[in-house]
C-alpha positions in Angstrom: 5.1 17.9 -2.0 4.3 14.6 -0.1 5.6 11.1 -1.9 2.9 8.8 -3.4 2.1 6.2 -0.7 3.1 2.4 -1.2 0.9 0.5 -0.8 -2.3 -0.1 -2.5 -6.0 0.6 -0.2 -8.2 -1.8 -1.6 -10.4 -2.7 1.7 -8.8 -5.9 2.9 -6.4 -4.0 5.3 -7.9 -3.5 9.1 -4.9 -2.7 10.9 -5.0 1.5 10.5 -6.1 3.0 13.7 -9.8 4.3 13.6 -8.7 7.8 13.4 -6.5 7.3 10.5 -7.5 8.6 7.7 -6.3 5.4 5.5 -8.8 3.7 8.2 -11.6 5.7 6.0 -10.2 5.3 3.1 -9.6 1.4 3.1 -13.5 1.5 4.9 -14.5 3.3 1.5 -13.0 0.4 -0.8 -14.1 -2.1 1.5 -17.6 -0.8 1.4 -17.2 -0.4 -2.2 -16.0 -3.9 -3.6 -18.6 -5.4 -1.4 -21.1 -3.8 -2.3 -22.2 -3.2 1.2 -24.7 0.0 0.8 -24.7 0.5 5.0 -21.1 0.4 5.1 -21.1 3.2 2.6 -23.3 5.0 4.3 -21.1 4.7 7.3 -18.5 6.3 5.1 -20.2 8.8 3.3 -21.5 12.5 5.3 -25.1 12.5 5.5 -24.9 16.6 4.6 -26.8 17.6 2.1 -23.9 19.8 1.3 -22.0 16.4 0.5 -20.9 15.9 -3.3 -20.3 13.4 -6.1 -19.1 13.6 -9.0 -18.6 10.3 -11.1 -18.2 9.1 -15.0 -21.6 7.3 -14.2 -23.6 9.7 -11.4 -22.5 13.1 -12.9 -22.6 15.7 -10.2 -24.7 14.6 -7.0 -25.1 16.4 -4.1 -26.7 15.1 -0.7 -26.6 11.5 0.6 -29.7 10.6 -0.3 -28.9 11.3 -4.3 -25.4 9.8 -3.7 -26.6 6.7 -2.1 -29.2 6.4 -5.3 -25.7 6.0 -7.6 -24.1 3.7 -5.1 -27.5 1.4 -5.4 -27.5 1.3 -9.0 -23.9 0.2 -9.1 -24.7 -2.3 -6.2 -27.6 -3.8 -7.6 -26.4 -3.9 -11.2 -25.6 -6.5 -13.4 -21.9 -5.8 -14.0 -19.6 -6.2 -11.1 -16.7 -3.4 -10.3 -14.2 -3.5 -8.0 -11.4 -1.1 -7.4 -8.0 -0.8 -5.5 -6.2 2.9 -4.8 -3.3 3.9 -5.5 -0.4 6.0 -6.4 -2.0 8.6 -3.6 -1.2 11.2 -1.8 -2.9 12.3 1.7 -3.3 16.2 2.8 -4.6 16.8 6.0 -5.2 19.8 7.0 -7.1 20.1 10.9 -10.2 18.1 11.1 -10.2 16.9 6.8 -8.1 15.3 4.9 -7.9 14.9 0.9 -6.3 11.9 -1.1 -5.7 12.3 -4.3 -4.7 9.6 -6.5 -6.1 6.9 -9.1 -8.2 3.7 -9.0 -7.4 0.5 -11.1 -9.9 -2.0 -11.1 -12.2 -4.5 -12.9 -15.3 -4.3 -14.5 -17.5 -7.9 -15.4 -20.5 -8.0 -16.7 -20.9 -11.4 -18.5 -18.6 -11.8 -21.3 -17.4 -8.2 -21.0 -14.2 -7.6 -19.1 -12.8 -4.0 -18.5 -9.2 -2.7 -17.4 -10.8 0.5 -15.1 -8.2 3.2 -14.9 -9.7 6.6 -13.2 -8.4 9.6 -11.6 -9.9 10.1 -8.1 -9.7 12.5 -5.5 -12.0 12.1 -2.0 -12.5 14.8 0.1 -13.0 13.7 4.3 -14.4 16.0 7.0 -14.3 15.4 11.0 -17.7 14.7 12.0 -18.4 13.7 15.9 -15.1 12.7 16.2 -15.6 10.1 12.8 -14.3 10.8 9.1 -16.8 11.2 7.0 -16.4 11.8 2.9 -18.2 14.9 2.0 -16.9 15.0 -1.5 -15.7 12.2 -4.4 -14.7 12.8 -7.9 -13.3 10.7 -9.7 -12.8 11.0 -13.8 -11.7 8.4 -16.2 -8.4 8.6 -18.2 -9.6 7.6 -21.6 -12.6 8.5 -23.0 -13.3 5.3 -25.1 -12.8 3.3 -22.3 -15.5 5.6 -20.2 -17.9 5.1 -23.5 -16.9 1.5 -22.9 -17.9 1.8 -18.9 -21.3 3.9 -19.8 -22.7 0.7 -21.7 -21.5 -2.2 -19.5 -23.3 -0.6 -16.3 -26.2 0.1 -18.8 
């Protein structure tokens, strides 16, 4: 079984070569804590085969429906950010799979929450580019996903 990885992928980090897969990864939370919708689309597969599923989507499947969860975060009121971590990679020829869990920050004016979630992110070789295909991610404690539900509300 591989060893958790060290360090922490929250988007700031450049350095991994393009065909990395901590390249895609750290292009995800990059996207993500910036709330840059193209840069997630970048990310994301454009299959309609492609899956979600999320404490606030539910099960999605195709980039169109997946991208309609990613503007509702975006354009919301309550601002999230996330970093990775405590994850392990599995590649396996042209995909890879990290498994691990997201802590992170919700604000949405006086509220403040400690984000803890179990995530997994599923990667597929596309024209020579990783591409997510699938994401699910599941909080840890369900009062603090009740909590999560009515800040993004």
């Amino acid at each position: 079984m591989p060893a958790p990885h060290p360090a922490a992928i929250d988007g700031l980090d450049t350095h991994f070569a393009p065909e990395h897969p901590l390249a895609a990864l750290s292009g995800f939370y990059r996207a993500f804590n910036q709330r840059d919708l193209e840069a997630m689309a970048r990310n994301w597969s454009h299959d309609e085969e492609a899956s979600m599923s999320n404490p606030l989507g539910g099960i999605e499947r195709g980039w169109s429906r997946i991208r309609a969860v990613y503007e509702r975060i975006f354009l919301g009121e309550a601002r999230v950010r996330v970093v990775f971590h405590d994850y392990t990679l599995h590649e396996f020829g042209d995909a890879f799979l990290a498994v691990g869990r997201e802590r992170g920050v919700l604000e949405r004016g006086n509220t403040k929450l400690e984000l803890a979630i179990r995530t997994t992110r599923l990667y597929r070789r596309v024209d020579g580019q990783w591409r997510q295909f699938h994401h699910h991610g599941s909080f840890e404690d369900p009062a603090l996903l009740e909590a999560y539900h009515e800040a993004v509300r």
